[in-house]
C-alpha positions in Angstrom: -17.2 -85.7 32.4 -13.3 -86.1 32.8 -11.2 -84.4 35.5 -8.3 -83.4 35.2 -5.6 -82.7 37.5 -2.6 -80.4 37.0 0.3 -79.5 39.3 2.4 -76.5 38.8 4.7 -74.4 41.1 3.7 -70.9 41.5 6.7 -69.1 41.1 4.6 -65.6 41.7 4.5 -66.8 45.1 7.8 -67.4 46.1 9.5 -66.4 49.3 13.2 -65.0 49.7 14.7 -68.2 50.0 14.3 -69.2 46.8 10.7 -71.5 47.5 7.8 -71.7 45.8 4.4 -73.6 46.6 2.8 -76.2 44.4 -0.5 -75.7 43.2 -3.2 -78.1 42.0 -5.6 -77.1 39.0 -8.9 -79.0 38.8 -10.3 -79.3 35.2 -14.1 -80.2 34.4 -15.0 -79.8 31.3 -13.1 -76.5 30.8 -14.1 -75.2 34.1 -10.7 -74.5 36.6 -10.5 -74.8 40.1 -7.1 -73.9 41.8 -5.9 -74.3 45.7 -2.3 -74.6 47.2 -1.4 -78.2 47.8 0.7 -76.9 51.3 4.1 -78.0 49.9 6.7 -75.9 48.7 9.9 -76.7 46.8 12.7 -74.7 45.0 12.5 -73.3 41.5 15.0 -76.3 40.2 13.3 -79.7 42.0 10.1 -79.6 40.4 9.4 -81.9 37.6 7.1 -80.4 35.2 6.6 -82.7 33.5 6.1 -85.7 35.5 4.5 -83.5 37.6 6.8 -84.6 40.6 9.3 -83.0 42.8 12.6 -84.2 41.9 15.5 -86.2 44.2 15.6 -88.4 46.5 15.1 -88.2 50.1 12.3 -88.4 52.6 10.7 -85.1 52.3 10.6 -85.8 48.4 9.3 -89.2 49.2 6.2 -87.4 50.9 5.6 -84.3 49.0 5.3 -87.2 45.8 2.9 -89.3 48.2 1.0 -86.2 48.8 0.4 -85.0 45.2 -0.5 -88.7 44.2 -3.4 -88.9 47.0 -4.7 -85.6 45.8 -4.9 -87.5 41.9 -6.1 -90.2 43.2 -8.8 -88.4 45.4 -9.8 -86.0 42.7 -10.9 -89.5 40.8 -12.6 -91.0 43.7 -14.9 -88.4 44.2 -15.6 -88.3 41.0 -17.2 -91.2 41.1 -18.6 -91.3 44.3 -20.6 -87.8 42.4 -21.4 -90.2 39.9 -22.7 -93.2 41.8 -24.7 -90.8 44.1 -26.3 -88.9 40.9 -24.4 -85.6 42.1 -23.6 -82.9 40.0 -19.9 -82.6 40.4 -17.8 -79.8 38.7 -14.0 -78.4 39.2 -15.1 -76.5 42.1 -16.9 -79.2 43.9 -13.8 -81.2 44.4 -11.9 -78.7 45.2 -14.1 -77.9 48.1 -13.5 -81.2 48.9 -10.7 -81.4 49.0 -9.5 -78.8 50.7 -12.2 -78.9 53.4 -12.7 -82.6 54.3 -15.5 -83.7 56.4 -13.9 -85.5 59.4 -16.3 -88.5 60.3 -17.2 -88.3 63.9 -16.9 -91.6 65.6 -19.6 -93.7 66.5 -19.4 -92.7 69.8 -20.0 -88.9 69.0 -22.6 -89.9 66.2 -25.1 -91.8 69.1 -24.2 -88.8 71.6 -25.3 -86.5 68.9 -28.2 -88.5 68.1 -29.5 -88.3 71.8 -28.5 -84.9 73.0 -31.0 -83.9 69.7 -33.9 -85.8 71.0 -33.4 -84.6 74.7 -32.6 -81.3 73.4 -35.9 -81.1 71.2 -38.3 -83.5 72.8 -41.1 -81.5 75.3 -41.7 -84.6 77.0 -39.8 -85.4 80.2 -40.6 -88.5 79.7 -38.9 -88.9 76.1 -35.8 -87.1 77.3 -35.6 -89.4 80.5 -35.7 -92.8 78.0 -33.1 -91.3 75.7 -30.9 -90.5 78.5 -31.0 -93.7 80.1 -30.1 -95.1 76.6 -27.5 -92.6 75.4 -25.8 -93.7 79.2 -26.4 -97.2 78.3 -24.2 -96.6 74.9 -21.2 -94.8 76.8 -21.0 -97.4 79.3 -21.0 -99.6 76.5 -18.1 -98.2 74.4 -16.1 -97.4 77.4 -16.2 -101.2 79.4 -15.3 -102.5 75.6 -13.0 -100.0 74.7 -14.9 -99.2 71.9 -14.5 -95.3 72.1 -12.4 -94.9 69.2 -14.8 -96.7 66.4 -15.5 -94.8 63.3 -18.9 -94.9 61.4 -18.0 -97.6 59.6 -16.8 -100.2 62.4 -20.8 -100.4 62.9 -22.5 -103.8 61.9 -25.0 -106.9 62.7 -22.0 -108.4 64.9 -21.6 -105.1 67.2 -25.9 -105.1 67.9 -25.3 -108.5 69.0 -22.8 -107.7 71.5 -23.8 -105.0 72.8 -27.4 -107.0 73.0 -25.8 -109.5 75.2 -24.1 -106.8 77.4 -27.7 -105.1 78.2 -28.3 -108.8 78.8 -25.3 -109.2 81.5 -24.6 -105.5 82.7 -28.3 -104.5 82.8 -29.9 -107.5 83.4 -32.8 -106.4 80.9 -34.6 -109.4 79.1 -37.1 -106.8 77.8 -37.4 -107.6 73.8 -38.9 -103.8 73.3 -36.1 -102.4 75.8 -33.2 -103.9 73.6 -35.0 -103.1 70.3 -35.2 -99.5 70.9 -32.0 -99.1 71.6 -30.6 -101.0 68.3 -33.3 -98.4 66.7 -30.9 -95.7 67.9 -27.7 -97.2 66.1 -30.2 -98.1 62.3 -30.9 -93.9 62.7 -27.4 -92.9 63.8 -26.1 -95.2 60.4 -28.9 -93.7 58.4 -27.7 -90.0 58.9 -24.0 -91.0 58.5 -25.0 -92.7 55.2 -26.6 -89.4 54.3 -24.0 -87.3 55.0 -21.6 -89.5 53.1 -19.9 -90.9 55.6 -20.8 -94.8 55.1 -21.7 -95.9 51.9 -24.5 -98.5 52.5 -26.6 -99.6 55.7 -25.3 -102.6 57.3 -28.0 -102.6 59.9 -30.9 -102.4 57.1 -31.5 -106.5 57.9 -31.1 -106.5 61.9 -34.4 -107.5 63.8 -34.8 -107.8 66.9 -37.7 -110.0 68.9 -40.7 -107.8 69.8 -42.5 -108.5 73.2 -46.1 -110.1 72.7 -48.6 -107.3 73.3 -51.4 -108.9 73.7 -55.0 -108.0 74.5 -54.4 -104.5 75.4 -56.1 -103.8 79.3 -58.8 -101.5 80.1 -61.6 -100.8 82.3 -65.1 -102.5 81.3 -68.4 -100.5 81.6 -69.3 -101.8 84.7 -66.0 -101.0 86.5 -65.8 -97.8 84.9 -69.5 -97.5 86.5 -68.3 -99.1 89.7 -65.0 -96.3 89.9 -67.8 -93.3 89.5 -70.6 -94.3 91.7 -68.0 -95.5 94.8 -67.3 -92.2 97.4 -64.4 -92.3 99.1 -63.6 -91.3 102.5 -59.9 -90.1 101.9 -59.9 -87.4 99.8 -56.9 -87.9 98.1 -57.7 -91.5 97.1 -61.1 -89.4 95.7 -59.2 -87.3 93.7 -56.9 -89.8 91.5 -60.2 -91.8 90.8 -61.4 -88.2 89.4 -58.3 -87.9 87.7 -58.3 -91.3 86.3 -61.9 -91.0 85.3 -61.1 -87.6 83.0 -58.6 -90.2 81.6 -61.1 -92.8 80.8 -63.6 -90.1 79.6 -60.9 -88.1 77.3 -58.0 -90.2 76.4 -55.4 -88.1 77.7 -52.1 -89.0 79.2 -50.9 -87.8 82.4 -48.9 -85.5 81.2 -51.5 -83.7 79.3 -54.1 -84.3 82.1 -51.8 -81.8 84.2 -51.6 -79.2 82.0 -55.5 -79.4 81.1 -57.1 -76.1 82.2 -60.8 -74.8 80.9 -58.9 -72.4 78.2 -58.5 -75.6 76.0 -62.0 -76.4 75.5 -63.5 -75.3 72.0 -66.6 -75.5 70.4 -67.1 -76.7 66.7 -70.4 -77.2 65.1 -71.6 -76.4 68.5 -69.9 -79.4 69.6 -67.8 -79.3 72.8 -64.2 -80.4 72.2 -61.1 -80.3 74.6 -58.1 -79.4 71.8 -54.9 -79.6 72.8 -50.7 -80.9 71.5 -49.9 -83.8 73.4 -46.6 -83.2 75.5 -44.8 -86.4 73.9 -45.2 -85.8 70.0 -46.3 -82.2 69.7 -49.2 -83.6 67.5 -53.1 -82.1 68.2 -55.8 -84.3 69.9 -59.1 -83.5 69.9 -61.2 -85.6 71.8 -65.2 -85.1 72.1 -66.2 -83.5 75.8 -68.7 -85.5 77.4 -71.0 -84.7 80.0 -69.2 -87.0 82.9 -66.4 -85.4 81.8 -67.3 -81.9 82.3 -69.5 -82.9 85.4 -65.5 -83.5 87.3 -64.3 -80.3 85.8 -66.6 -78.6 87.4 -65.9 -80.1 90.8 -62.6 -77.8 90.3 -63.1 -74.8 89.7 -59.3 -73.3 90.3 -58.1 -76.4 88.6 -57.4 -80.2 88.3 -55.8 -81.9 91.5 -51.8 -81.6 90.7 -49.7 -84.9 91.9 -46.8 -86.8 90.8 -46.9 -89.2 88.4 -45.3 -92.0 90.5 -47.8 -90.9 94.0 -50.8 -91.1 91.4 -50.3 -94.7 89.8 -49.3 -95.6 93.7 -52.7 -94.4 95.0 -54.4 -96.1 91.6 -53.4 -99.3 93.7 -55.1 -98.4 96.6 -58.6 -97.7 94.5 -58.0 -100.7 92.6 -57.6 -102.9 95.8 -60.7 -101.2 97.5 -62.9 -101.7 94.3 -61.7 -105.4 93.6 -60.5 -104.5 90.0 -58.0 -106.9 88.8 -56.9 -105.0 86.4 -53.4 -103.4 87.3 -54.5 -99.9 87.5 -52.0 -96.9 85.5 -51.9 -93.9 84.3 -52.0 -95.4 80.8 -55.1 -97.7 81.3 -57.3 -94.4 81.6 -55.7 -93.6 77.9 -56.2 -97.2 76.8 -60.0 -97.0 78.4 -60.8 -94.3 76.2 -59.6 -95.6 72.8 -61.2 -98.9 73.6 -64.7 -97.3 74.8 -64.9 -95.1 71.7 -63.9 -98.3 68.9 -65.9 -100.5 70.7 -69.0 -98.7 73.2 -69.2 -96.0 70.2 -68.5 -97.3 67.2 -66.1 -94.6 66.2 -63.9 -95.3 63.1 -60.4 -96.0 63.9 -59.6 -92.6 61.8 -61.5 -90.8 64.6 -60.4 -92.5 67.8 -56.9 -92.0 66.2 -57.5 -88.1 65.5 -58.8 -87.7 69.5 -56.2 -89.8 70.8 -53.7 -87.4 68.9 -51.8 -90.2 67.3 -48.9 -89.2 64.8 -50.1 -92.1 62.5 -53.6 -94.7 62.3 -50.9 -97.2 62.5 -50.0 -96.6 65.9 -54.0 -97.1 66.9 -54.4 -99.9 64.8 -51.9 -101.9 66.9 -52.6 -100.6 70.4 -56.6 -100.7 70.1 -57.8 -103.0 66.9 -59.2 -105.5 69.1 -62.7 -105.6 68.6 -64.8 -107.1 72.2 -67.9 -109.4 71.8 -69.9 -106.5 72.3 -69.0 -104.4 69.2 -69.5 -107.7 67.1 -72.9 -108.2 68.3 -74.0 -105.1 67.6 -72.2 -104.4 64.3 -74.2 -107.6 63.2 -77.3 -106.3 64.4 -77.3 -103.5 62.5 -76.5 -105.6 59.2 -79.3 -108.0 60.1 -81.7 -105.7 60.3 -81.8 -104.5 56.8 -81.8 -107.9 55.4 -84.6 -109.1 57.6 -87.0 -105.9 56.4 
């Protein structure tokens, strides 16, 4: 559809000293759409026309300037509507024209983008990480004078700087650390693309190295064994090898594991269940309750031990060096012990172990607990065997 443009002076409008504003008229396909250009200009200078004021000086000079980028304008968004599959009509770009989105710059864009995540996360944890990062950013913009970039000014060559400068300033050599903060910038382009402020991603074809995961660690049966059966004399040191336990027995993280209370177990199918929305996603986990698992809940009746999560993976050390496990005891290896035990001691389907682990996606368990031990194999191919041998 065509658009038209008009300008006119509205003489119905004019003041005592013999002025009267120009006005703009939007055709599209006979629909009108009218709005004062904010210029005014006797009765006698206007150039009907040409559709021009009339003289020469400067403030002719820019009232002409003005009505031209208005044409020109109407046009563009035209077929920006057009490109973008957008319904346009006369009122459409008036509204655009007259109320213009001002692009914030790409400073305001990543604080937006982290004050929402710290603003809507319920993990402490999540709103720690995206503090440190969205600090990282404005020390960043500031030391490289980079406060006034606009949307657009974001590309491949500014993730590489600012790469090297985590490099320098924050000595990090992390892979994942640096990824997840070039993560931030793809999502901050991918709302400004949305709301029309860039018109294509720039960052779609940035990667960035991903640290080696490796076999994931966990506790074996015999050390998980080795943690219950062992007493020890300071109770403290007694009471994280509980904790840790419930860990290894239900999958939760430690955040969850201090908000577990009795009120959260549930039976279905008259089957015991602890069911409960993890802190960091908000997503429900319902892992199986086992008998060792309710055997420690009932050692606390008025509820689990409460303690930090830095004292807790500090006293982990301590039971770790006292048992002779190698394995570098955290918070997370309880989690990590769980998923493994049920793939692999169980024979759970992945769909399952993600589902108790309260994973947002099976992808996520895939990569974190595919590996499948010697153990599983052997008996997987036992139970194939025997069939064919009968």
């Amino acid at each position: 559809m065509k658009v038209n443009v008009l300008f006119y002076l509205k003489k119905s409008k004019g003041n005592k000293r013999g002025l009267a504003p120009i006005w703009c008229r939007i055709t599209v396909n006979k629909n009108r759409a009218e709005f004062s250009t904010g210029q005014t200009l006797p009765l006698d200078r206007f150039d009907q026309d040409r559709q021009r004021a009339k003289g020469e000086s400067g403030l002719i000079d820019a009232i002409n300037s003005n009505l031209s980028w208005i044409q020109t304008q109407a046009q563009i968004l035209k077929l920006y509507a057009q490109h973008k599959g957008i319904a346009y009509s006369a009122q459409y770009i008036k509204e655009k024209l007259v109320n213009p989105r001002v692009a914030p710059t790409l400073n305001e864009a990543v604080k937006d983008f982290c004050q929402n995540r710290i603003d809507t996360s319920e993990c402490e944890g999540t709103k720690k990480t995206y503090r440190n990062r969205l600090n990282n950013f404005i020390q960043y913009f500031k030391n490289t004078n980079r406060l006034h970039y606009t949307l657009d000014m974001l590309n491949p060559q500014l993730c590489d700087e600012f790469i090297c400068w985590l490099q320098i300033e924050k000595k990090s050599i992390n892979p994942d650390y640096m990824r997840k903060h070039i993560e931030v910038l793809k999502a901050v382009e991918r709302n400004a693309m949305a709301l029309g402020f860039v018109e294509y991603l720039k960052l779609a074809n940035v990667r960035t190295l991903r640290t080696n995961r490796g076999a994931p660690l966990y506790l074996t049966e015999v050390e998980i064994t080795q943690l219950t059966a062992h007493k020890f004399i300071q109770p403290r040191l007694q009471h994280v090898a509980h904790l840790f336990l419930m860990q290894c027995y239900t999958g939760m993280a430690y955040v969850d594991l201090m908000e577990f209370n009795v009120s959260k177990i549930v039976k279905i199918d008259n089957k015991d269940f602890i069911e409960y929305k993890r802190g960091k996603t908000g997503v429900t986990a319902l892992p199986l309750l086992l008998h060792e698992t309710m055997a420690i809940i009932n050692l606390y009746p008025t509820g689990l031990p409460q303690i930090s999560n830095q004292k807790y993976n500090s006293y982990l050390k301590e039971v770790a060096d006292i048992l002779g496990i190698e394995t570098k005891l955290t918070t997370h290896i309880g989690r990590k012990t769980f998923g493994m035990r049920m793939l692999n001691e169980y024979g759970l389907t992945i769909e399952a172990v993600s589902k108790m682990l309260g994973h947002s996606t099976i992808r996520m368990t895939e990569q974190s607990y595919s590996r499948v031990t010697h153990r599983r194999l052997v008996n997987e191919v036992i139970s194939i065997s025997q069939p064919m041998a009968a």
